[in-house]
C-alpha positions, 0 to 999 in steps of 0.5 A, a space after each residue: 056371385 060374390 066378386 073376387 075383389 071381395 073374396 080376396 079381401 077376406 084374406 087380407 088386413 087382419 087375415 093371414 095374406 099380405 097381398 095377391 095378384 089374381 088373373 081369370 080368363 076366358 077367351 078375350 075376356 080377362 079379369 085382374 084384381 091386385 089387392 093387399 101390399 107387396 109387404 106385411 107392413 102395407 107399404 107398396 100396394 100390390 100391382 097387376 105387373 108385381 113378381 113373385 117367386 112361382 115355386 113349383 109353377 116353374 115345373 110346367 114351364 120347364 117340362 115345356 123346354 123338354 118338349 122342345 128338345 124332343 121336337 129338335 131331335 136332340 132327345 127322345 122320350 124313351 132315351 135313357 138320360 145317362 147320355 147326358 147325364 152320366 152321373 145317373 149310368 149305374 143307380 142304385 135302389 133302396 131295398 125296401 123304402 124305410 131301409 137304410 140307404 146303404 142297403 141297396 140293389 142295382 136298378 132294373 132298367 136305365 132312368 129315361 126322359 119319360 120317366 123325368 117327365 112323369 116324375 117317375 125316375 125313383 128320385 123325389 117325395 113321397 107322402 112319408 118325408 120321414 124315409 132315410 133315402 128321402 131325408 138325402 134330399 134335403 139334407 145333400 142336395 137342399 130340396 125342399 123350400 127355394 132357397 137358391 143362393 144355398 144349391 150347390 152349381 148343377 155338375 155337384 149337385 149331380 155328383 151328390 145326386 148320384 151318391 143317393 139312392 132311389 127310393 123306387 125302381 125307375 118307372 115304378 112310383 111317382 115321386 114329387 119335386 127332384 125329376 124337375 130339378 134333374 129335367 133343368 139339368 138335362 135341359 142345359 147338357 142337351 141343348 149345351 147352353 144354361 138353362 135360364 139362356 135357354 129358357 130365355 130365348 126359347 119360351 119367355 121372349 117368344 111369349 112376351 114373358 119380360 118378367 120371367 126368370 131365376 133373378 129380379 134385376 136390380 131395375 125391377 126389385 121394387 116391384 118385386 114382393 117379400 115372401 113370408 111364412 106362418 110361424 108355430 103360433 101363427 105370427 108372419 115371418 119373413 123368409 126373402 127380402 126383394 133385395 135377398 136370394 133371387 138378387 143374384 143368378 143362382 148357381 144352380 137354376 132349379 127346374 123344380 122351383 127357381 123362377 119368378 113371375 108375374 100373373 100376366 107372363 104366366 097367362 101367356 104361358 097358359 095361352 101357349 098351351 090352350 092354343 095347342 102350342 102356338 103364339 101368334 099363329 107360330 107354333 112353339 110345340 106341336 099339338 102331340 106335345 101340348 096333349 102329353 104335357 095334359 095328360 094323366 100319365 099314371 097309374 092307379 097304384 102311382 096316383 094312390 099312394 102319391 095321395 098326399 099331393 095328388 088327391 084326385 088328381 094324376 100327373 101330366 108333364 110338370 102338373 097335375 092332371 085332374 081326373 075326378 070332379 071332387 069339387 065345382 072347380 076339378 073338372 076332368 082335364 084341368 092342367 097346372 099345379 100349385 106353388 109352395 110360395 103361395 101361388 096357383 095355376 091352372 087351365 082348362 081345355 075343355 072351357 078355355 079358362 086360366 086360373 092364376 093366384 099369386 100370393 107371397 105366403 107360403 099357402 099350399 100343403 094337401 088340403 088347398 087353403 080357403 083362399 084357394 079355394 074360394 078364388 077356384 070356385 069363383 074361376 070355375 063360374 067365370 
């Protein structure tokens, strides 16, 4: 087998990719490699403790905050959310899905912690980005590409949030992304402390997670990288500096996609899991909770028409779940999801493996990058 310092530096130098940070595990045995530089320029080399921003690996991370509140008895699964977040008591559904957001009927049923959860609230991204009630999202609310420092503070976002309607009857589809923002919300309402406190005190210091969080302190930006995209002919082009957006606490932490990391904070959190909840031998979440967070919670329909984000795959709690055996790497079970910053997380009960790739280009969209997949390929034979 070729080996991953190889593969990866395929991707490199004359290649679209500044740098990665990759982590393969099984059991005790552990492979990093840290390739390329934090910048286009090549000026810092890339390091095993460099952070990036995770993008949407911050949904697993945070749908684990939900948990624990349902194991403290603050909340339940089928709770409706309006008891926290009264801004969503009355919604409104779009008649049809093209139709104009001012055409609209009252909701069914109330939107519950499950249907958050399972990214099934009526809220969120369907393959057609193109729907005038998903156009809101952006527009309104700024989802879409982190962009912290730009999200108005939670109880405006959700006065706005409460003003658009959803574009399914709560429970009926599957939609990507907003459920994780409205969980980060509930996460600080319910629990009557911010969301990066609660986050801080209850998974990152239990799990050693040092470099975790909305911000990069002023101490640590120089090892933090610069985050890029490919423009329309191809060329790099920067979009955060390390002294940019994540600088600063934002006003609104996105539960969707707000947090940084490094490889190593994301493998404990991935160790947490496969250890059925558990650090040290203390648990964090039960066991129950550990195998609701991994598991397919949808339907037919829901998977098949969420086709553009979710080929071969079902969704868990904050991720996806694989279901078909589509390539050497999908095996059945497979937990974790990938971020639009260029990065990758997976796990896999039934082998014990971790999978983490850590880039700072904008790599993800439907069909996986080759360095992606050639980084799985290699995991899956580990």
């Amino acid at each position: 087998m070729t080996d991953l310092h190889d593969i990866l530096e395929t991707y490199l130098g004359d290649g679209p990719v500044p740098g990665a940070v990759t982590l393969v595990a099984r059991g005790d045995r552990v492979e990093v490699q840290a390739v390329g530089s934090a910048e286009a320029d090549g000026g810092t080399p890339m390091a095993r403790d460099s952070i990036f921003r995770i993008a949407s690996l911050t949904k697993p991370v945070v749908a684990a905050a939900v948990m624990m509140l349902v194991e403290d008895g603050r909340i339940a699964l089928d709770d409706p959310v309006a008891k926290w977040l009264p801004e969503l008591a009355s919604p409104t559904v779009v008649r049809t899905p093209d139709g104009p957001v001012d055409d609209v009927v009252p909701a069914a049923g109330p939107i519950t912690v499950f249907d958050l959860l399972t990214a099934r609230a009526g809220y969120g991204f369907p393959s057609d980005f193109s729907l005038p009630a998903v156009g809101l999202l952006f527009s309104d609310l700024k989802q879409g590409p982190p962009q912290p420092q730009l999200v108005a503070a939670p109880d405006a976002w959700m006065a706005t949030l409460s003003r658009i309607p959803l574009l399914h009857q709560p429970g009926d589809g599957w939609l990507y992304n907003t459920s994780s923002d409205i969980q980060g919300v509930l996460i600080a309402r319910a629990s009557g402390r911010p969301l990066p406190e609660f986050l801080a005190e209850r998974l990152f210091e239990p799990l050693g997670m040092t470099d975790t969080g909305f911000e990069v302190p002023a101490g640590k930006l120089d090892r933090f990288t610069s985050y890029y995209r490919l423009g329309p002919t191809g060329e790099r082009e920067l979009v955060d500096a390390p002294d940019g957006q994540w600088s600063s606490r934002p006003a609104f932490p996105s539960g969707a996609g707000g947090l940084v990391s490094t490889a190593d904070d994301w493998h404990a959190f991935a160790r947490m899991l496969l250890a059925d909840g558990t650090v040290d031998g203390r648990p964090l979440l039960s066991p129950a909770s550990v195998r609701q967070m991994t598991t397919d919670h949808l339907t037919r329909a829901q998977r098949d028409a969420g086709k553009l984000f979710l080929e071969g795959q079902g969704w868990g709690f904050g991720g996806s779940v694989d279901i078909e055996a589509i390539e050497p790497w999908n095996v059945p079970g497979r937990y974790g999801w990938i971020g639009g910053t260029g990065t990758a997380a997976h796990l896999t009960p039934s082998t014990g493996t971790v999978a983490i790739l850590l880039t700072q280009l904008e790599l993800s969209g439907p069909t996986p990058p080759a360095v992606m997949r050639d980084f799985w390929r290699y995991a899956a034979g580990f």
